[in-house]
C-alpha positions as CSV (number, residue, x, y, z in Angstrom):
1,X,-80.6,189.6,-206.3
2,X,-79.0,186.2,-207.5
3,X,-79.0,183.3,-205.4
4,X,-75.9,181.7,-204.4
5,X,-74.6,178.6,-202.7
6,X,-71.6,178.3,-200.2
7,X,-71.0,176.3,-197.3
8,X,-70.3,175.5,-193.4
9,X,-67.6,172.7,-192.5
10,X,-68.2,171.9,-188.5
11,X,-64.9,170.4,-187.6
12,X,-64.5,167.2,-185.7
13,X,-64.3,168.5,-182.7
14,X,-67.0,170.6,-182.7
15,X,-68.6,167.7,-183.4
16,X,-66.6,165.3,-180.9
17,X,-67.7,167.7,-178.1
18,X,-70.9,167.5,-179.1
19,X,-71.5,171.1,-179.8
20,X,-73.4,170.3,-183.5
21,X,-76.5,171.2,-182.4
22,X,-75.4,174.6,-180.9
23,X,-73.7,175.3,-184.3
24,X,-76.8,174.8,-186.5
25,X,-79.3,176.3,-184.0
26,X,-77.2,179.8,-184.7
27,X,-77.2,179.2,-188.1
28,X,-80.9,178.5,-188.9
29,X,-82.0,181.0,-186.7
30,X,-79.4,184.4,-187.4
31,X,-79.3,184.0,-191.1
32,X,-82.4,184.3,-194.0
33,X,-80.5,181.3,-196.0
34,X,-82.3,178.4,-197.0
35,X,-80.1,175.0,-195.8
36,X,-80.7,172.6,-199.0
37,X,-78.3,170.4,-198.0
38,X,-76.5,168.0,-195.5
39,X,-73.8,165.5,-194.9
40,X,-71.3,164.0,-192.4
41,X,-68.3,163.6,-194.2
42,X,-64.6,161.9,-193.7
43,X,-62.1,163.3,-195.6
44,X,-59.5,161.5,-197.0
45,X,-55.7,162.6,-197.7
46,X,-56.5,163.2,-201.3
47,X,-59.4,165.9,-200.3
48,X,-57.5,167.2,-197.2
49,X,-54.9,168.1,-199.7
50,X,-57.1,169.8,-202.2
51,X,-59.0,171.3,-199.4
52,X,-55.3,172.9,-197.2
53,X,-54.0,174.0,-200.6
54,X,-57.0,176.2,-201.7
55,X,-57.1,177.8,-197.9
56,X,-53.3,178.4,-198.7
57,X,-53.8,180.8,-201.5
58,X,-56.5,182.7,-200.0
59,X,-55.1,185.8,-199.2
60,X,-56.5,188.2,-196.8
61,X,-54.1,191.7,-196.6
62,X,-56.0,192.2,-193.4
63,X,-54.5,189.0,-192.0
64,X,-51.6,187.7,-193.7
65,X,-51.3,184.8,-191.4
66,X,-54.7,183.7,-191.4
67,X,-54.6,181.3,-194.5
68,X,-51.7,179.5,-193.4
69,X,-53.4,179.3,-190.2
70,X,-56.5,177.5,-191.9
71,X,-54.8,175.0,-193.9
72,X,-52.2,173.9,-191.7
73,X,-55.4,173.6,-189.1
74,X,-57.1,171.2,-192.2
75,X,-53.9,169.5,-192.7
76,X,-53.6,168.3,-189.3
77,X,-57.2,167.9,-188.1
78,X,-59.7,167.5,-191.0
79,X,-58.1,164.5,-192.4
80,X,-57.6,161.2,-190.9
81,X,-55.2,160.2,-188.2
82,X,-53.6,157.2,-189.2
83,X,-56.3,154.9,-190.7
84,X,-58.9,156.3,-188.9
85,X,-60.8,158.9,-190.6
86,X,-62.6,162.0,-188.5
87,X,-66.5,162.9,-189.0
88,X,-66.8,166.3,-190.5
89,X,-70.4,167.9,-191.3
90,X,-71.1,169.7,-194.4
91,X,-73.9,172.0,-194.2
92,X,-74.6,173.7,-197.7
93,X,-77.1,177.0,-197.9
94,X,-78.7,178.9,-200.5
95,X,-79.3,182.7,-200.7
96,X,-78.4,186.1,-201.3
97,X,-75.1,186.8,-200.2
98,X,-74.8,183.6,-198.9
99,X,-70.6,184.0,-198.1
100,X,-71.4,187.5,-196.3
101,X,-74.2,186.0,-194.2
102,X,-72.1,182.9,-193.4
103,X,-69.2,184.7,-192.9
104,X,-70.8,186.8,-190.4
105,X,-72.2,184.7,-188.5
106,X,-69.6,181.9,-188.5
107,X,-67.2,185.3,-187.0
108,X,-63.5,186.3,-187.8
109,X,-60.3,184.5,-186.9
110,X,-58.9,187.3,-185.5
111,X,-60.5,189.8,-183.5
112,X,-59.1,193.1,-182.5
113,X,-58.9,191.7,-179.1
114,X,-58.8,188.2,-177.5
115,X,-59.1,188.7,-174.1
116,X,-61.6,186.9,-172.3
117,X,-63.7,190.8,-171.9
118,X,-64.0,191.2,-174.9
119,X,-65.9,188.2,-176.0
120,X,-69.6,188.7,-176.6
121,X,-70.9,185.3,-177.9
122,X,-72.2,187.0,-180.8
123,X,-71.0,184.6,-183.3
124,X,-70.3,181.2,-183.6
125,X,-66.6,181.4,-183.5
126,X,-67.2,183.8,-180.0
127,X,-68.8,180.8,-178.1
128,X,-67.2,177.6,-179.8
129,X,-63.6,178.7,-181.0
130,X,-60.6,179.2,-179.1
131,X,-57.4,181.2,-180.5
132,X,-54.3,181.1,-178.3
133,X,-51.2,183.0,-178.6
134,X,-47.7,183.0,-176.7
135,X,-48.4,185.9,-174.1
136,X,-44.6,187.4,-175.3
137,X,-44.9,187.0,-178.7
138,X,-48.4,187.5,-179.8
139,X,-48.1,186.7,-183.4
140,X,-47.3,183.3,-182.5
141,X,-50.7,181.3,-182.2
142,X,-50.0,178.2,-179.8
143,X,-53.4,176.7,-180.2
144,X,-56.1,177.1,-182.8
145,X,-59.7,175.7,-182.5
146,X,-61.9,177.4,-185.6
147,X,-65.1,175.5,-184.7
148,X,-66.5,175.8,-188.1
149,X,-64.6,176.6,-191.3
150,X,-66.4,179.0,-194.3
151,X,-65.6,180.9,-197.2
152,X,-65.3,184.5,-197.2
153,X,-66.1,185.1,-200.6
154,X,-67.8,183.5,-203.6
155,X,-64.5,183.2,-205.8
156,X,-62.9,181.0,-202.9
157,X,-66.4,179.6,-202.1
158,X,-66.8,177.9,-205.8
159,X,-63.3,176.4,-205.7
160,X,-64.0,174.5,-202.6
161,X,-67.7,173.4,-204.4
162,X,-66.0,172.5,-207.1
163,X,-63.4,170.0,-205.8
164,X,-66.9,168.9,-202.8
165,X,-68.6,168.3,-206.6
166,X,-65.7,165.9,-207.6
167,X,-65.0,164.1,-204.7
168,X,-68.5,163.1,-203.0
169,X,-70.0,161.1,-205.5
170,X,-69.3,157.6,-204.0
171,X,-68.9,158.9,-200.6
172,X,-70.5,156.7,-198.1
173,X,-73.7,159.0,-196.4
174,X,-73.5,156.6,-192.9
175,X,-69.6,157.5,-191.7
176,X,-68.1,154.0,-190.4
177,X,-64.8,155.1,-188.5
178,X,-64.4,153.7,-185.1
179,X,-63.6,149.6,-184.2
180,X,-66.0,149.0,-181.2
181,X,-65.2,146.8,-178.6
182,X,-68.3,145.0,-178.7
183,X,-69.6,145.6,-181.9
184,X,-72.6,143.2,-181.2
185,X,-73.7,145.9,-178.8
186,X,-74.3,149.1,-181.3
187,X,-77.5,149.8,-183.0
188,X,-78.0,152.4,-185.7
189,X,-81.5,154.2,-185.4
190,X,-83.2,156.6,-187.8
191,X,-83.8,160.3,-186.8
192,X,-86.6,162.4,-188.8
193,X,-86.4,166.4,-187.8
194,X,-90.3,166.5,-189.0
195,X,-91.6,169.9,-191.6
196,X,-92.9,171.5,-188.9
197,X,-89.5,172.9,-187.6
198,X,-88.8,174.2,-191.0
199,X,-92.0,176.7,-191.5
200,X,-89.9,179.5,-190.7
201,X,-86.4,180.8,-189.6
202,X,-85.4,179.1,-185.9
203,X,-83.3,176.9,-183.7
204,X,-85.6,174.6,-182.9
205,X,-83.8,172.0,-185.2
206,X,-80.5,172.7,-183.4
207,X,-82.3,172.4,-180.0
208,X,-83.4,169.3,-181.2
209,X,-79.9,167.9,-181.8
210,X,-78.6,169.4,-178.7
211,X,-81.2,167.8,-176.8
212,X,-80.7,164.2,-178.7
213,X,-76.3,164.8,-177.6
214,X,-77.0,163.9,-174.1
215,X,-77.5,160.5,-174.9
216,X,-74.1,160.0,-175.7
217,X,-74.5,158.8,-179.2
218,X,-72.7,159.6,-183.0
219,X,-74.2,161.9,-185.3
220,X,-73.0,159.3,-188.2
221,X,-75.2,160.6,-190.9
222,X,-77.7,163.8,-191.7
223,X,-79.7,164.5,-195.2
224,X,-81.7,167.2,-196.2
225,X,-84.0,165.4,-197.7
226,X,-87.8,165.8,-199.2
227,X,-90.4,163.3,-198.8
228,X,-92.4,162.2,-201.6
229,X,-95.7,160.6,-201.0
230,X,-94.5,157.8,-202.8
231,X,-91.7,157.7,-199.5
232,X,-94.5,158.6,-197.3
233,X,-96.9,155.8,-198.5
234,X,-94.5,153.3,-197.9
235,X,-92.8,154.9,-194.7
236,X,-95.7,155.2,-192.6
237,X,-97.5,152.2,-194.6
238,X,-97.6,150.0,-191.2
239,X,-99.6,152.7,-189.3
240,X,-102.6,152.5,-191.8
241,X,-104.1,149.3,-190.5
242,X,-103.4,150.4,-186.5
243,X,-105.7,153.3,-187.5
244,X,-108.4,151.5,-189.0
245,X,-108.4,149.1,-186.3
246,X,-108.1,151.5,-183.6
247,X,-110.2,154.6,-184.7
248,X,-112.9,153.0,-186.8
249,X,-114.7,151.4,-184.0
250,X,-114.4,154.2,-181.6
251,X,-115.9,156.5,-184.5
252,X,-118.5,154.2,-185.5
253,X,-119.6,154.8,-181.6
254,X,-119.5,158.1,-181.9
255,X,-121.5,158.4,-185.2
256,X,-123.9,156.5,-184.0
257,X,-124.7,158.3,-180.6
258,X,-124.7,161.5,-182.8
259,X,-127.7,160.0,-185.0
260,X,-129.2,158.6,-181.7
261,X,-129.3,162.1,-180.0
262,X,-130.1,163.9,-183.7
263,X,-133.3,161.7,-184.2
264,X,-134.1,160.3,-181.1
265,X,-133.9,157.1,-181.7
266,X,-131.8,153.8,-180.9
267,X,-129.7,152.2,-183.7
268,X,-128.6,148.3,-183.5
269,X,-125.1,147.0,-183.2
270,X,-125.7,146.3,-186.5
271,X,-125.8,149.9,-187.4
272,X,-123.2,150.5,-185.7
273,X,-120.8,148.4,-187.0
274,X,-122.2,149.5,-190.4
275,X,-121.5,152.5,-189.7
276,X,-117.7,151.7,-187.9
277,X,-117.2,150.2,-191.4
278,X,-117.8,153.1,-193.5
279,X,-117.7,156.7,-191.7
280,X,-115.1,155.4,-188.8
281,X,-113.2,153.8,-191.6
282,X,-113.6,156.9,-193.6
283,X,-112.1,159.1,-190.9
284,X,-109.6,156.3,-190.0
285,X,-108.2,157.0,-193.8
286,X,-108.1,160.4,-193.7
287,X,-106.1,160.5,-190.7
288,X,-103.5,159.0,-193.2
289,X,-104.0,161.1,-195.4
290,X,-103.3,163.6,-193.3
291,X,-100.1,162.2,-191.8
292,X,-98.7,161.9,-195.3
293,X,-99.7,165.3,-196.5
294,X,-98.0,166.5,-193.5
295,X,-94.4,164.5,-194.4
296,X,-94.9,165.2,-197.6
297,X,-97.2,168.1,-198.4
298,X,-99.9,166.7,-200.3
299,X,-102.5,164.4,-200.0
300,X,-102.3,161.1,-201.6
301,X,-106.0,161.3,-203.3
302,X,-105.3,165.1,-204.6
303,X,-101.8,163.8,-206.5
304,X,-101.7,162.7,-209.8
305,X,-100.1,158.9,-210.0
306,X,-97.1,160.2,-212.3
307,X,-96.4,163.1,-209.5
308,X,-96.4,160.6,-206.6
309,X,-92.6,159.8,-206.7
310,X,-91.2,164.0,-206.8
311,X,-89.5,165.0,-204.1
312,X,-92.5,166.7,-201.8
313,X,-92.6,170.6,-200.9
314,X,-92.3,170.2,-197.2
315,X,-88.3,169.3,-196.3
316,X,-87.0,167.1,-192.8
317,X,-83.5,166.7,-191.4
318,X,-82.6,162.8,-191.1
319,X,-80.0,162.2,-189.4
320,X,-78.9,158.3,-188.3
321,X,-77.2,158.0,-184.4
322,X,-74.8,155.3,-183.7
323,X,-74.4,153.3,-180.2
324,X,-75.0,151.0,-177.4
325,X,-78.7,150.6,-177.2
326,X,-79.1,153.6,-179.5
327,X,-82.6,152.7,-180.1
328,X,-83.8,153.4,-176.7
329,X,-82.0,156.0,-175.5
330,X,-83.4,158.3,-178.4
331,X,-86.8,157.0,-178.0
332,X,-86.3,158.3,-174.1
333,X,-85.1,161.6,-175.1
334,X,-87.8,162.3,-177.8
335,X,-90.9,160.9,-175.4
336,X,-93.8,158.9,-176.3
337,X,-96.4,160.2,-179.6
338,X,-98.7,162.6,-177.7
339,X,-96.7,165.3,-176.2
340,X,-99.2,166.3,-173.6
341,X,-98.2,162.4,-172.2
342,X,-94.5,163.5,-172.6
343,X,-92.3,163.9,-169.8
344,X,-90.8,167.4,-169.0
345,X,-87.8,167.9,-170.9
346,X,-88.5,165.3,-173.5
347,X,-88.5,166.7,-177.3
348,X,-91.8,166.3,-178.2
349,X,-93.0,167.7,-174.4
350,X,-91.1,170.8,-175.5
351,X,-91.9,171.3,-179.2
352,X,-94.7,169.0,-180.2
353,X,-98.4,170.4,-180.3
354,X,-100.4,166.9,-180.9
355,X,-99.8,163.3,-181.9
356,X,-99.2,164.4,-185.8
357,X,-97.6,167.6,-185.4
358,X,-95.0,166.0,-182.8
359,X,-91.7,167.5,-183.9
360,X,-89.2,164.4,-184.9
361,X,-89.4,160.8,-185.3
362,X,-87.2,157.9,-184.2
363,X,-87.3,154.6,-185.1
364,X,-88.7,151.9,-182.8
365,X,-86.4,149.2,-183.6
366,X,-83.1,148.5,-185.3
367,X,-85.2,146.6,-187.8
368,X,-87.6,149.4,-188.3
369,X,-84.7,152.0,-188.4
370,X,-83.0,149.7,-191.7
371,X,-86.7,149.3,-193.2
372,X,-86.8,153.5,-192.9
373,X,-83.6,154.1,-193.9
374,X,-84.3,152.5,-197.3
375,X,-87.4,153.9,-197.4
376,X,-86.0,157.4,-197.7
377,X,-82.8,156.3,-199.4
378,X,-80.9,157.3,-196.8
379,X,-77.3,156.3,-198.2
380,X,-78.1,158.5,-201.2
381,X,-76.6,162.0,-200.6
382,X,-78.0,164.6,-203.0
383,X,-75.4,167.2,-201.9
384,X,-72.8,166.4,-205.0
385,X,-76.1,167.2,-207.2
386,X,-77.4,170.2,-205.5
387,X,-73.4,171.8,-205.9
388,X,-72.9,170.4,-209.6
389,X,-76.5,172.3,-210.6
390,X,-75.5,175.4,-208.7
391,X,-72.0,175.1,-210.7
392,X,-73.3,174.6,-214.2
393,X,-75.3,177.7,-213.5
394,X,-72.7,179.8,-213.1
């Protein structure tokens, strides 16, 4: 069957409450669509126009109301209050039947029946939406939460991708809308949802996110993004000389009291620092190796030099957190490299299995977090691409 693209809006509030993480867990793990892309948006008049007007001439017999309901919802909530603009998350996903499987899980505006009973939590709109109507006149909605905004068909789907394909280029990815009192206080650090969360369908990567939202801090920016080993080279280039230093000698040991025991012999210091200098130096590098294979999904010495700058086959969710001492407080939350060192209810205590396969990545500084960022070309958005391709397709 053909592959299509359509989308997820989470609303401000959604995100303001700091339900984001509940919202994707449901969606990565209910649905058999591939999420290809990612960004925190602010829309502007112009686009909340665009945006309300489309919604306006969607028309559903089985709910006459229900457009005007969405787009006087956009109108007054998607676009910015004032000056200030509102964070908005776009999530894009690719698969068959992509607007039914959305739809579906994303639930309907108006169920049969509202009362609290009948709720099930079933979709996303059961937990995180709220529809309220005047008790004596129940056609007459007096307050309206969606929690997540989708298209119900592919028609309506491609209109709003086509106007997304015309108005994101030269969107900022990092969102920059609140004045903080003491600005000299807020740090910006660099979130990596590692390739092992992404093997298979599950809401691990939402868990994740929930987990990061007690600190308090803004989801500013998110990107799908994949890393090439060019990226990888370069990202975890300062770690390659910690290795050597740290694992060469201890396996230059260990070499040499296997050759000890094997021939029953005793070796020099000289031997073994011979030998720390080529086999613990060896396994030093391919520890590298293996940490950029596993960011990026190949080895270094099996790529060909011309191939080394293509986006890898393994994919991460980055995501950028704004705050007072954001640094820290995500560090706390995630736990320290080896997750068998990891406090209980740290991320990496729960979902990492050793120090490389450790689930997500922070930054340990706000200088390290702006040398990452442009390592991975953070404040490049592919999204605008990914929708134009899928367009010209059709």
């Amino acid at each position: 069957m053909e592959h299509t693209l359509s989308y997820v809006l989470v609303t401000p509030y959604t995100i303001a409450k700091s339900r984001t993480g509940g919202v994707v867990s449901r969606l990565l793990s209910r649905i058999d669509l591939e999420l290809v892309g990612a960004q925190m948006i602010a829309a502007d008049a112009s686009f909340t126009s665009a945006y309300a007007k489309i919604l306006k001439d969607q028309d559903d017999p089985l709910n006459p109301g229900a457009s005007t309901l969405l787009s006087t919802y956009v109108e007054n909530n998607i676009g910015p209050t004032g000056t200030r603009a509102h964070r908005t998350l776009m999530l894009l996903f690719r698969g068959t039947e992509a607007c039914k499987k959305l739809s579906d899980i994303c639930g309907a505006l108006y169920p049969e029946n509202r009362s609290v009973e009948s709720l099930t939590g079933e979709t996303i709109r059961d937990t995180y939406a709220d529809l309220i109507v005047d008790p004596k006149n129940p056609k007459k909605v007096t307050y309206f939460e969606p929690a997540v905004l989708t298209p119900r068909n592919q028609v309506h789907a491609d209109k709003v991708l086509t106007l997304l394909a015309n108005w994101l280029p030269g969107q900022p990815n990092i969102i920059e809308n609140v004045i903080y009192p003491n600005p000299e206080d807020i740090q910006r650090t660099l979130v990596i949802i590692k390739p092992d969360n992404w093997k298979f369908a599950s809401s691990k990567p939402g868990t994740i996110i929930d987990m990061f939202s007690r600190t308090g801090l803004r989801i500013v920016g998110m990107k799908v993004h994949r890393m090439s080993i060019s990226e990888a080279l370069e990202f975890y280039g300062p770690v390659r000389e910690s290795l050597r230093q740290r694992l060469a000698p201890v396996f230059g040991q260990k070499a040499k009291d296997l050759l000890e025991e094997q021939f029953k012999i005793r070796l020099s210091e000289q031997t073994e620092s011979v030998l720390a200098q080529t086999v613990g130096v060896e396994y030093a590098t391919d520890q590298f190796e293996q940490i950029v294979e596993f960011m990026s999904g190949q080895r270094p010495s099996a790529c060909k030099l011309e191939e080394m700058i293509e986006p890898g086959s393994v994919k991460c969710l980055l995501m950028v957190y704004e705050g007072e001492n954001a640094t820290q407080k995500i560090r706390d939350v995630l736990g320290p490299t080896d997750p068998m060192k990891a406090p209980g209810g740290t991320v990496r205590r729960e979902f990492g299995s050793n120090i490389m396969v450790n689930t997500a990545h922070a930054s340990a500084s706000v200088e390290n977090a702006l040398r990452e960022m442009g390592v991975v070309r953070f404040h490049s958005n592919p999204c605008a691409e990914i929708i134009r391709s899928y367009l010209n397709m059709r």
